[in-house]
VOGU-3710 file (C-alpha; in Angstrom, 3 decimals, decimal comma):
1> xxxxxxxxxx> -17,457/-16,921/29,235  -15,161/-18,585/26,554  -12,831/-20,984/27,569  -10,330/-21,369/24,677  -8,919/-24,360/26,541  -11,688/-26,467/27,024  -13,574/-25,150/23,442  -10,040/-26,725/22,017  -10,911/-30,405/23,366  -14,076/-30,121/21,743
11> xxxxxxxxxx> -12,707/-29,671/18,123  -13,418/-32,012/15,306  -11,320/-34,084/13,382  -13,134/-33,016/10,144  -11,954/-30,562/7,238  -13,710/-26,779/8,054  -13,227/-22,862/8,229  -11,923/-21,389/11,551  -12,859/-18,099/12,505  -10,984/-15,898/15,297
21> xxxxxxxxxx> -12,408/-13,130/16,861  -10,703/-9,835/19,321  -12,737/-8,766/22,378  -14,654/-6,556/20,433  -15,810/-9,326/18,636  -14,408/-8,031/15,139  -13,252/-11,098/12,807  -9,673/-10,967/12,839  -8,773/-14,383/10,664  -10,600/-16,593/9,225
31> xxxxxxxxxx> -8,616/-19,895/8,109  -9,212/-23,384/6,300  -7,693/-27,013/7,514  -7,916/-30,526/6,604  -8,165/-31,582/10,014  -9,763/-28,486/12,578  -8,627/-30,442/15,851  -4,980/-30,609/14,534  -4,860/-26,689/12,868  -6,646/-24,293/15,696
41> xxxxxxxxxx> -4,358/-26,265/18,608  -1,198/-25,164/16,592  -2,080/-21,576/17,432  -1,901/-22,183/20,829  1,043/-24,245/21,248  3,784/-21,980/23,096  5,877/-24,295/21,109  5,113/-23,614/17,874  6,196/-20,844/16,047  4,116/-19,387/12,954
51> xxxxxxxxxx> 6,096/-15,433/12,508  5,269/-12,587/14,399  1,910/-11,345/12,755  0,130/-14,730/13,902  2,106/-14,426/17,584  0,106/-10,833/17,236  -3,003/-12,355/16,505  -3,103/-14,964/19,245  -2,825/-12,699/21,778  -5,431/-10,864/20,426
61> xxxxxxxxxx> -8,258/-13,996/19,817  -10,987/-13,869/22,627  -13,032/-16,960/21,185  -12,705/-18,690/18,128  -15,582/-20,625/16,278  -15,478/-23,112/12,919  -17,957/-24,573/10,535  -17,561/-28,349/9,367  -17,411/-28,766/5,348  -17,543/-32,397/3,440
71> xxxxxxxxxx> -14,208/-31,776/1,953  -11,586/-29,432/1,313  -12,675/-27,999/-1,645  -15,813/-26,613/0,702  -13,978/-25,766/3,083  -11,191/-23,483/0,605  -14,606/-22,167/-1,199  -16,200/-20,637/2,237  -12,593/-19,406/3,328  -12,312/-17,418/-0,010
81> xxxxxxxxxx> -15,965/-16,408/0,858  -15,574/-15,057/4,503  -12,456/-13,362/3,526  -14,066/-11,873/0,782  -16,387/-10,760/2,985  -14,482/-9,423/6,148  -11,298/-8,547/5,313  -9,853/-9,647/8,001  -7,054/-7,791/9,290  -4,169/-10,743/9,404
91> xxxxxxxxxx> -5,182/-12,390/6,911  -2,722/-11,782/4,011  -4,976/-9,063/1,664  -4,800/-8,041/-1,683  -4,971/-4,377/-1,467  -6,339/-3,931/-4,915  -9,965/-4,816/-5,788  -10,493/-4,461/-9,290  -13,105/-5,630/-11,625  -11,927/-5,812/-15,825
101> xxxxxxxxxx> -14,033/-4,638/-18,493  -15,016/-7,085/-21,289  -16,832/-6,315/-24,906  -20,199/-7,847/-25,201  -21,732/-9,340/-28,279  -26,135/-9,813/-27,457  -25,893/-12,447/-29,994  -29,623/-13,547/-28,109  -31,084/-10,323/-30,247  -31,949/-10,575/-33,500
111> xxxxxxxxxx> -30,070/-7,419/-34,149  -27,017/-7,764/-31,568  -24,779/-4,630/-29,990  -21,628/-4,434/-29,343  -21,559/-2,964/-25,369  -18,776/-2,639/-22,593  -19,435/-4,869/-19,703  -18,214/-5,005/-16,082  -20,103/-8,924/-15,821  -19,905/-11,738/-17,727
121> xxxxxxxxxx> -23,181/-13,416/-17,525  -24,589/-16,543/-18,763  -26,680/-15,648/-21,474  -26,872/-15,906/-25,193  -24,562/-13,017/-25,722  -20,331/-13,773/-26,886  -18,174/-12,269/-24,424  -14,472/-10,940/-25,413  -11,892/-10,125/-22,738  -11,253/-9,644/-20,009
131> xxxxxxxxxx> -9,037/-6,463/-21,006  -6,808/-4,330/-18,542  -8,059/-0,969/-19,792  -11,474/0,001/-19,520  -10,244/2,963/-22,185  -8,796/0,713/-24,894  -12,477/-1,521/-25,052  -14,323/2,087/-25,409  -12,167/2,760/-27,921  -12,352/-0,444/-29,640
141> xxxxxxxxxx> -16,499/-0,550/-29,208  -16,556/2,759/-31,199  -14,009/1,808/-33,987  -16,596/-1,287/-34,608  -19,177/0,924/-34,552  -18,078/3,445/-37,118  -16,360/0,594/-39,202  -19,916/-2,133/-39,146  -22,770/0,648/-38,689  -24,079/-1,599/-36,082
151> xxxxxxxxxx> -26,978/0,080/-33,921  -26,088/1,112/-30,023  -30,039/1,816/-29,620  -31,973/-0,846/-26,880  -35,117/-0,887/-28,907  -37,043/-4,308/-29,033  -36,503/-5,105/-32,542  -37,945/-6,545/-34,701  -41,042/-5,443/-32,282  -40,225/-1,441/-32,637
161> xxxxxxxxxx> -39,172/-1,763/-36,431  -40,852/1,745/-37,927  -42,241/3,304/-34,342  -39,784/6,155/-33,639  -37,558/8,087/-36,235  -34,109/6,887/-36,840  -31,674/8,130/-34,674  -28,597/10,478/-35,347  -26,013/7,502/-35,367  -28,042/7,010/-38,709
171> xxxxxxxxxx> -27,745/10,285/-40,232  -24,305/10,897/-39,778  -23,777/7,377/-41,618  -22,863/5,172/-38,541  -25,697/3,170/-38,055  -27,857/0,703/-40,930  -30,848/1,542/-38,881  -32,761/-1,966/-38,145  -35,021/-0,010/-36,470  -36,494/1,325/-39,634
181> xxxxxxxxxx> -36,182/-1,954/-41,750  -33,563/-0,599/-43,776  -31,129/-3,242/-43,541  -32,629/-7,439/-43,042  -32,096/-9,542/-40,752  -29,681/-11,816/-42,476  -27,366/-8,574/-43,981  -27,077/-7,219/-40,481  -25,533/-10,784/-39,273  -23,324/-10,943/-41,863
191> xxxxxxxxxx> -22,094/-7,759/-40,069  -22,154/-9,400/-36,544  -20,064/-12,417/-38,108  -17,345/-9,576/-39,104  -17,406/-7,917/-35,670  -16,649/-11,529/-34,056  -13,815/-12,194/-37,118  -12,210/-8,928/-35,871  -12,629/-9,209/-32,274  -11,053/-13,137/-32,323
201> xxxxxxxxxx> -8,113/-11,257/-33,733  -8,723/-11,587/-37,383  -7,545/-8,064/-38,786  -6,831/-8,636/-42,246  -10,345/-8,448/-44,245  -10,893/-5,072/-42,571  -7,570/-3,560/-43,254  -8,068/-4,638/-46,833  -11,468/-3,271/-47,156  -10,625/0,154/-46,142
211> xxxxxxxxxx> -7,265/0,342/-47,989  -9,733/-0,096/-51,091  -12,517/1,804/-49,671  -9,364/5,373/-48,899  -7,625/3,936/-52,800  -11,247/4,264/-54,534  -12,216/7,869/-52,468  -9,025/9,320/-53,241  -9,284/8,656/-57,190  -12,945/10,121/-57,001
221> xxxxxxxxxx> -11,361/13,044/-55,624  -13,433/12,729/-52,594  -10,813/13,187/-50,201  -12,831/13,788/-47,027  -14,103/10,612/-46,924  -10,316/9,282/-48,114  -8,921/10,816/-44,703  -12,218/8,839/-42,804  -11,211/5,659/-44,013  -7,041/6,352/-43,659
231> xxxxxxxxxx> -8,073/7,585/-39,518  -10,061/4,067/-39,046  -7,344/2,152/-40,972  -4,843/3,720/-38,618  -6,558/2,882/-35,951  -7,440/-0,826/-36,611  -3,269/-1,092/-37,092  -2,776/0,590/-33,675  -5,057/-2,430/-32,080  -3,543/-4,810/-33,882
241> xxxxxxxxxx> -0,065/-3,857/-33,248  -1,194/-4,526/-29,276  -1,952/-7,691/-30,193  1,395/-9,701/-30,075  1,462/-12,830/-30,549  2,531/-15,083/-27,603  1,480/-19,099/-28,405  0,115/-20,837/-31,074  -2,119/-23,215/-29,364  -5,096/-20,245/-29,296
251> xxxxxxxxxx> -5,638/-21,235/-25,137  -6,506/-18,664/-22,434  -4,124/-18,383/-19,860  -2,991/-16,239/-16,901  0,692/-15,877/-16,428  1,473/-15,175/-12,793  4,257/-14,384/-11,241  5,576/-12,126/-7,967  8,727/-10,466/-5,753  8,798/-9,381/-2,361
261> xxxxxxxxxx> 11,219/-7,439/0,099  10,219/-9,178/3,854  7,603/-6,160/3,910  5,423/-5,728/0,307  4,822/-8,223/-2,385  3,743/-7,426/-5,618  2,182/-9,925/-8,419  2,182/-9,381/-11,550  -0,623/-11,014/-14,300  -0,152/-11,302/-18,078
271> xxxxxxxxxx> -3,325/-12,169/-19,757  -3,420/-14,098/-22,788  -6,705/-14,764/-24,543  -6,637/-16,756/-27,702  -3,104/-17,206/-27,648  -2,750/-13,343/-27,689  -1,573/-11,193/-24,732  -3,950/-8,641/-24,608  -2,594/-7,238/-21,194  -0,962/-6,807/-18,083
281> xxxxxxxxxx> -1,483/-5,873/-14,400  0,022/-5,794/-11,036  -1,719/-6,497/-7,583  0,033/-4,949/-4,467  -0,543/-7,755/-1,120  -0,175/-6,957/2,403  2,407/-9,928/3,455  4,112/-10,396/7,266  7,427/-11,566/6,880  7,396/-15,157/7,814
291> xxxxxxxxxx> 4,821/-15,180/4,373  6,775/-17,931/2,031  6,776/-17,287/-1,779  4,186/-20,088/-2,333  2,123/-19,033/0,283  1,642/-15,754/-1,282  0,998/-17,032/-4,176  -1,935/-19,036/-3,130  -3,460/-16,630/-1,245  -3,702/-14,284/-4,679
301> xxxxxxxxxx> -5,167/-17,152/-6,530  -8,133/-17,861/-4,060  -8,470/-13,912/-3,610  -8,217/-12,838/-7,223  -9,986/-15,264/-8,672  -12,960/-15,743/-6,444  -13,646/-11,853/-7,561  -13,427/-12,334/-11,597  -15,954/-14,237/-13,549  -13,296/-15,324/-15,995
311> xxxxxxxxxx> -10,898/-18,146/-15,197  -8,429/-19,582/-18,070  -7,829/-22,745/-19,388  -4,521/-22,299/-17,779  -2,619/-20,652/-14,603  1,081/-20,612/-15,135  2,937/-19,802/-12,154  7,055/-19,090/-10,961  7,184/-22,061/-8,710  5,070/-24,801/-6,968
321> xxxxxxxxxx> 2,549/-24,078/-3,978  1,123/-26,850/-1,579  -2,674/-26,115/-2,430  -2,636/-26,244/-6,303  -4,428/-29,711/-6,485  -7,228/-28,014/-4,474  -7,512/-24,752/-5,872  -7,351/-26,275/-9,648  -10,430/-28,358/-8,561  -12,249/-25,305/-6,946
331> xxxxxxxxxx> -11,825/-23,766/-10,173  -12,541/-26,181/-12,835  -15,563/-26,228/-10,791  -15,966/-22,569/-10,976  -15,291/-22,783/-14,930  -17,011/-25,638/-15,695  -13,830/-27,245/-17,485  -10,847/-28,520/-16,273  -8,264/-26,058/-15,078  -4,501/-26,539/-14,982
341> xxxxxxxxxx> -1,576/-25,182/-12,615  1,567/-25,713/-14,292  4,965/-24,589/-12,981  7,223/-24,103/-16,334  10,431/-25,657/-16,683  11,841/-24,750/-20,119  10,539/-23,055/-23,304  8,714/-20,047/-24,476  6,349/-20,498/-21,365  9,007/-20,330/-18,644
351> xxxxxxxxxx> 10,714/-17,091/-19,885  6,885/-15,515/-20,313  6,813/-16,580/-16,157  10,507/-14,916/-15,927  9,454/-11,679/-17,496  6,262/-11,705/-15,258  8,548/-11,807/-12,041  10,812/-9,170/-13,700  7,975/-6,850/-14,541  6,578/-7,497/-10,020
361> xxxxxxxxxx> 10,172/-6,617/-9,204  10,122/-3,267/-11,688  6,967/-1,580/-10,090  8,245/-3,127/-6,091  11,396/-1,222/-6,429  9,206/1,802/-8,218  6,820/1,626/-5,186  9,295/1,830/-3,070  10,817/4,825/-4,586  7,471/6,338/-4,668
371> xxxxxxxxxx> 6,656/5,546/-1,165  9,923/7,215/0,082  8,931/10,178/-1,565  5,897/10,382/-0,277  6,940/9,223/3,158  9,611/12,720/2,846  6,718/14,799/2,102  4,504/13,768/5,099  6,137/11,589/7,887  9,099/13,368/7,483
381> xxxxxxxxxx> 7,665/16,445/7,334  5,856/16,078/10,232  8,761/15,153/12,149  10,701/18,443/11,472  7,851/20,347/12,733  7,829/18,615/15,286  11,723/18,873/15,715  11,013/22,605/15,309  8,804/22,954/18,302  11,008/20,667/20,208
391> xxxxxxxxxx> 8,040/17,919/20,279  7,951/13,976/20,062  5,454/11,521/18,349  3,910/13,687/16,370  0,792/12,177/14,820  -2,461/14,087/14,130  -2,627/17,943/14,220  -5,763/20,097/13,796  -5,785/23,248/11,982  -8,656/25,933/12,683
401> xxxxxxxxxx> -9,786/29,272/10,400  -12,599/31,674/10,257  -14,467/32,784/7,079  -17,050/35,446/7,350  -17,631/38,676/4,652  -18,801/41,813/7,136  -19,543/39,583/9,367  -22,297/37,542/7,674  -22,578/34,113/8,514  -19,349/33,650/10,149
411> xxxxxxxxxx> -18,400/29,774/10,088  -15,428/28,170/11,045  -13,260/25,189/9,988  -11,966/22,174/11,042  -9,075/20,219/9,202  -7,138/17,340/10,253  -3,901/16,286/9,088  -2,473/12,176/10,430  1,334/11,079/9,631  1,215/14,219/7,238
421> xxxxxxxxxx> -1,583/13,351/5,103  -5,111/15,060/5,693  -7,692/12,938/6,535  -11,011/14,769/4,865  -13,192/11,712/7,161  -12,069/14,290/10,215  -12,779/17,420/9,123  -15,417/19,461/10,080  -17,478/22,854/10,031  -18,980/24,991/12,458
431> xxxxxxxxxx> -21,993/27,763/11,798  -21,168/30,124/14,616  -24,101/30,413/16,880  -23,171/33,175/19,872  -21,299/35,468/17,759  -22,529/38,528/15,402  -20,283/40,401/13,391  -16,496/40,411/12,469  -15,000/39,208/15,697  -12,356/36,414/14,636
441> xxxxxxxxxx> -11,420/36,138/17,867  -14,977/35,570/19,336  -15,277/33,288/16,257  -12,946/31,042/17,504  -13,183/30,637/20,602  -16,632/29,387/20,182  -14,952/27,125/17,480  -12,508/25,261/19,788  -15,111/25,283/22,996  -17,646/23,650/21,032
451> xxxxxxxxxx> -14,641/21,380/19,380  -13,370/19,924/22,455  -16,020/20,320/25,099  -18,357/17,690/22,379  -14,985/15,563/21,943  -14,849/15,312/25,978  -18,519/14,515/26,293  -17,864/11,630/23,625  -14,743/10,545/25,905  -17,296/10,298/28,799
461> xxxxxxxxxx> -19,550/7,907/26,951  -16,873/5,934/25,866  -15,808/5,361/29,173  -19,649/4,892/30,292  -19,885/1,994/27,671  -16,410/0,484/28,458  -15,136/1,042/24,655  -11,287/1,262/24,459  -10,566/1,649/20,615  -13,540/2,942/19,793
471> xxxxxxxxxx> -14,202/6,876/18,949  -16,817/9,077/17,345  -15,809/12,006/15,563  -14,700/14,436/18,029  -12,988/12,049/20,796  -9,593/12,022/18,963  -7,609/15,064/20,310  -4,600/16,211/18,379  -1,014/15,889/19,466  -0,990/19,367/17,843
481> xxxxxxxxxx> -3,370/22,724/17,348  -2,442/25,010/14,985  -3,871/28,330/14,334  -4,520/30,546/11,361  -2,450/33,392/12,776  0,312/34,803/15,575  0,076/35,572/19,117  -3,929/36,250/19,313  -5,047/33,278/17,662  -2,518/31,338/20,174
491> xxxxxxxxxx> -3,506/32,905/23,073  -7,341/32,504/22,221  -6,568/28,377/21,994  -4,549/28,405/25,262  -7,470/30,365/26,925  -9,862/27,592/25,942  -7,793/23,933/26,820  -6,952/26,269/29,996  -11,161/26,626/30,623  -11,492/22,959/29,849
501> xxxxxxxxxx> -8,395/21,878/31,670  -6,752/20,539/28,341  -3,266/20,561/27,349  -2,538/20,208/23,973  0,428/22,522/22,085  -0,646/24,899/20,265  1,070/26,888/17,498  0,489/29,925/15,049  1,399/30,112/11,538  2,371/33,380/10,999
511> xxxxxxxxxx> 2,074/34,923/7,587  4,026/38,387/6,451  2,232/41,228/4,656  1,861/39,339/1,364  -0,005/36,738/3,185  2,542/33,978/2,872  3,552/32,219/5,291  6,710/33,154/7,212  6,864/30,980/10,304  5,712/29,343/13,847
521> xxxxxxxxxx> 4,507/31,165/16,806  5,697/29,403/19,741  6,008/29,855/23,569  5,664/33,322/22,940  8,399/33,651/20,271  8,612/33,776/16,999  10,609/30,630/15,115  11,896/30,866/11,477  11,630/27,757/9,023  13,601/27,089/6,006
531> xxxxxxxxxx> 11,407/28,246/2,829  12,618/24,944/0,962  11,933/22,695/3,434  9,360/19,524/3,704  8,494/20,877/6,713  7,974/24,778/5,564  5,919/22,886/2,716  3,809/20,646/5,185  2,682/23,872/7,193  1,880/26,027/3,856
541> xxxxxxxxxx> -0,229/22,959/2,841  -2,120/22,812/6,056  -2,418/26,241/6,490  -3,914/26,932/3,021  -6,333/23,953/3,178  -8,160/24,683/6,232  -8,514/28,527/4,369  -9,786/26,605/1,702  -12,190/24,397/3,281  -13,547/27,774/5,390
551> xxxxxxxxxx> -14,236/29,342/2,231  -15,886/26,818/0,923  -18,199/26,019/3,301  -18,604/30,063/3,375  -19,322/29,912/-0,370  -21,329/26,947/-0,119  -23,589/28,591/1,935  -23,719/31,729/-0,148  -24,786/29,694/-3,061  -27,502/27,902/-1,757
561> xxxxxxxxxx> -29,269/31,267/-0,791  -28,726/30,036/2,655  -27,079/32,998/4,522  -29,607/34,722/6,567  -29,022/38,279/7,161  -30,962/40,999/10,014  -31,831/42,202/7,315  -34,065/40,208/5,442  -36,192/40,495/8,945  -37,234/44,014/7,594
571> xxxxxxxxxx> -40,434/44,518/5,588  -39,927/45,514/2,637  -36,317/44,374/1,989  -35,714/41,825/-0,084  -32,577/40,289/-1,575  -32,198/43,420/-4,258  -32,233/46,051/-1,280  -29,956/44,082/0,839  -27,440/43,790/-1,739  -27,518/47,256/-2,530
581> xxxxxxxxxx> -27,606/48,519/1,332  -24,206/45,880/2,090  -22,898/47,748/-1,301  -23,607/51,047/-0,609  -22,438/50,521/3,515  -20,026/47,487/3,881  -21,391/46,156/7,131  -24,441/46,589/9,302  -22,613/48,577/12,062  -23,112/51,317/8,971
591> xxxxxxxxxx> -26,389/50,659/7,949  -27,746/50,906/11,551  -25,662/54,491/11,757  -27,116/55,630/9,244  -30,196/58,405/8,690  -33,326/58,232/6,497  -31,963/60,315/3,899  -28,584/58,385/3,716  -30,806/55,264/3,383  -32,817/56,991/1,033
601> xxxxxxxxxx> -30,242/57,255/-1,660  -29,164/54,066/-2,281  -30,149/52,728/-5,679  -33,329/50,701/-5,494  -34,401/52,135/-2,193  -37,265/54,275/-1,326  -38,674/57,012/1,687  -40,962/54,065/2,436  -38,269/51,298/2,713  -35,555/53,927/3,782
611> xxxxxxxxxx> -37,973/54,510/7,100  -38,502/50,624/7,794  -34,800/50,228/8,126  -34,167/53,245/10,416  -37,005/52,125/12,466  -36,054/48,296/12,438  -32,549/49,653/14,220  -33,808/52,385/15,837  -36,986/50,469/17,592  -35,768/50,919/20,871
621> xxxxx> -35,270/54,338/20,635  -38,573/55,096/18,820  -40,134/53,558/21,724  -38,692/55,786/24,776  -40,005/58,904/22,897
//
């Protein structure tokens, strides 16, 4: 047993990681300190007061444990490690986790490529970036190709030089083709030194060449290659134009600044490589709100960059935080040079930090907007349903429809809708097992048996095993069931929670004769919605998707050759005959019913296959004469 008292005397007074865990053993923080003794007993104080996500947590710790580092700087390094690692849920999280392209130069080859890279590695190769679209460095990887001729191939040259036939990039004039020794090694590097001219930023002795190259086409009259050369000249211009210049000193740095409401924070990042900004990009964090400024700020420096193999010279940030002696260290060590954290006072650099802060507080406010949309659509949506039905606390309702053609292969389906959003990680499908033919009704009530007798039976083991929180994929039962349909649907559901002493509310959504939906069947009545409502809107949605999902699976099925019929249990009938006995009769209750001769004349069929069908339905019969 853990005694957090006594295991709190036994702390060090050394620099380390904490790590909390909840009864279920689940890390739930995971923390750095200077001095262990002195940070773990603050949590414990009654006296001390840290905001009410860490008052949260305490209650929650069961045991705690820590590991002893040399120094701060180890200890910061393994914090940004374990977090990285576990997420843990009050620890303040950058939601986003995104990796930036960069354009690689294999300057290690004799005959280098120009590729799009998601790593930058130390090896021989030049690495440009990183950029915030993965589209623009495509873009700009094929404009160098169709400008320099330079080969995309991964040949072994000069090894391969001659073994396999040139390629197509070399026949429709975009490649020199090494590969076949048509260009040396010294004329293809004078290439590669024009690539890395262009790529630092260097524009000018490109743009000049093809201004000649479209001047000199267009006087030969050869205007198809004129219009080449005035596309790729546009283009160049278009890249360059995104290039604005933002400092003269040539330095990488990442501006960084943020705003926050109490609730959200956002951070925005301008990049500037070379002294150009090549792009921008905003990080969303989960923050409590006790979370200071600088404290949020810190946290997104040992988050973001612990994921991104590319640190800057330079991190300019909005306003001082408590760590930035550490975290510089941790990543000049990371870079291999020293890094800076300046705060801006004055100048060019601090109204770059200013527009940063105004660009987080642009896309806050537009989240928010965008949230409370979405929050009208679902949350709200949900609650005038449940306002409709005259139910509270809403959360998670289940939707149920059949899908069968004739009665082959009936299956049923499963969707799940939580705060008014579905959640596909719930849904399910069902092959029905004791039913045969068209018999909705029969359909599902083997549907919602099997549903809830298997979500009971998890319950059970839950209980067995002493597991609170924890539930399989079943053991979650809706606050609300509603069915594909009116009264008979209803009444099938009720019959079932009644069989499995259950109660859950259950619905109908009624549909009128052009199968669109008109309302709610309730407590045996009928209830009317408004047609422009969220909530009319919410129940079309849910309605139609679990239609969808039935037909899918249905079709699904269907298209894997999967869907076994009686039928193909009779000698002589293959998939031909079927298909032209469901054609020519519509269901088996017809094909059964049906004589010899009848059988006879359906296209494909003969006397001899014609008697093996009559005789496959008719064995019985056969048999008592």
């Amino acid at each position: 047993m853990f005694d957090v008292q006594e295991e709190l005397k036994k702390l060090p007074q050394k620099p380390g990681v904490y790590i909390m865990h909840d009864a279920q053993d689940a890390i739930i923080y995971v923390g750095k300190a200077v001095s262990l003794r002195n940070r773990v007993r603050q949590y414990f104080r009654p006296s001390h007061n840290e905001g009410l996500k860490k008052e949260q947590m305490v209650r929650q710790i069961e045991r705690f444990e820590y590991i002893i580092t040399d120094s701060e700087l180890e200890a910061l390094i393994l914090e940004c490690n374990l977090i990285k690692e576990h997420r843990p849920k009050y620890n303040t999280m950058l939601r986003d986790d995104k990796t930036y392209p960069y354009i690689r130069v294999t300057l290690g080859e004799d005959f280098p490529r120009v590729l799009f890279s998601r790593q930058m590695k130390k090896d021989k190769s030049r690495y440009f970036g990183p950029y915030t679209s993965g589209g623009a460095v495509k873009d700009t990887i094929e404009l160098i190709q169709k400008i320099y001729c330079l080969r995309t191939c991964s040949r072994s040259l000069p090894k391969d030089i001659g073994k396999e036939r040139p390629c197509l990039n070399y026949h429709i004039h975009q490649c020199m083709a090494p590969c076949q020794g048509k260009v040396s090694k010294e004329e293809y590097r004078e290439q590669i030194s024009r690539v890395l001219e262009f790529l630092n930023g260097n524009y000018q002795p490109v743009t000049r060449e093809l201004e000649e190259k479209m001047q000199a086409a267009s006087e030969e009259m050869n205007f198809e290659k004129a219009i080449e050369c005035r596309e790729l000249l546009k283009a160049v211009k278009q890249i360059a134009q995104k290039q604005k210049i933002t400092s003269s000193d040539g330095e990488d740095k990442d501006i960084i600044a943020m705003d926050s409401d109490g609730e959200d924070a956002v951070v925005q990042v301008f990049f500037v490589r070379d002294g150009r900004l090549i792009g921008r990009d905003h990080f969303h964090v989960n923050i409590g709100s006790e979370d200071t400024r600088q404290q949020v700020l810190a946290t997104f420096l040992k988050q973001f960059y612990a994921g991104t193999p590319f640190i800057p010279r330079e991190l300019m940030l909005q306003e001082e935080i408590e760590e930035a002696k550490v975290i510089a260290e941790w990543l000049s060590q990371k870079r291999g040079q020293k890094v800076y954290i300046r705060v801006p006072k004055k100048g060019t650099k601090e109204k770059l930090v200013e527009l940063a802060a105004q660009n987080a507080a642009i896309v806050l406010s537009q989240d928010k907007e965008k949230i409370k949309r979405e929050e009208g659509r679902t949350i709200g949506a949900l609650k005038e349903v449940g306002k409709l039905l005259g139910l509270e606390g809403l959360k998670r309702v289940e939707a149920y429809d059949i899908s069968n053609i004739s009665g082959f292969e009936t299956v049923g389906s499963m969707v799940v809708y939580e705060k008014g959003k579905p959640k596909r990680s719930d849904y399910r499908k069902f092959k029905l097992r004791t039913v045969t033919g068209p018999d909705d009704y029969g359909s599902m009530h083997e549907v919602l048996t099997r549903r809830f007798s298997h979500g009971m039976k998890e319950q059970e083991e839950l209980k067995k095993r002493k597991i609170d929180n924890g539930y399989g994929s079943f053991t979650r039962f809706p606050d609300l069931i509603m069915m594909d349909g009116g009264k008979g649907q209803v009444n099938i559901a009720l019959k079932v929670l009644e069989e499995l002493k259950l109660n859950i509310p259950v619905c109908g959504m009624v549909k009128d004769d052009n199968h669109r939906t008109r309302g709610l069947y309730y407590h045996n009545q009928e209830i009317a919605i408004d047609r422009h409502s969220e909530g009319f809107k919410l129940i079309t949605r849910i309605q139609d998707e679990a239609h969808r999902f039935a037909i899918e699976y249905h079709r699904s099925l269907r298209g894997k050759e999967q869907v076994h019929s009686v039928l193909d249990d009779i000698p002589g009938i293959g998939a031909t005959r079927r298909k032209a006995l469901m054609k020519a009769f519509l269901s088996l209750d017809a094909i059964r019913g049906a004589d010899v001769e009848a059988l006879s004349e359906v296209p494909s069929m003969n006397g001899q296959a014609a008697k093996a069908v009559y005789e496959f339905f008719h064995r019985a019969d056969i048999e008592q004469e």
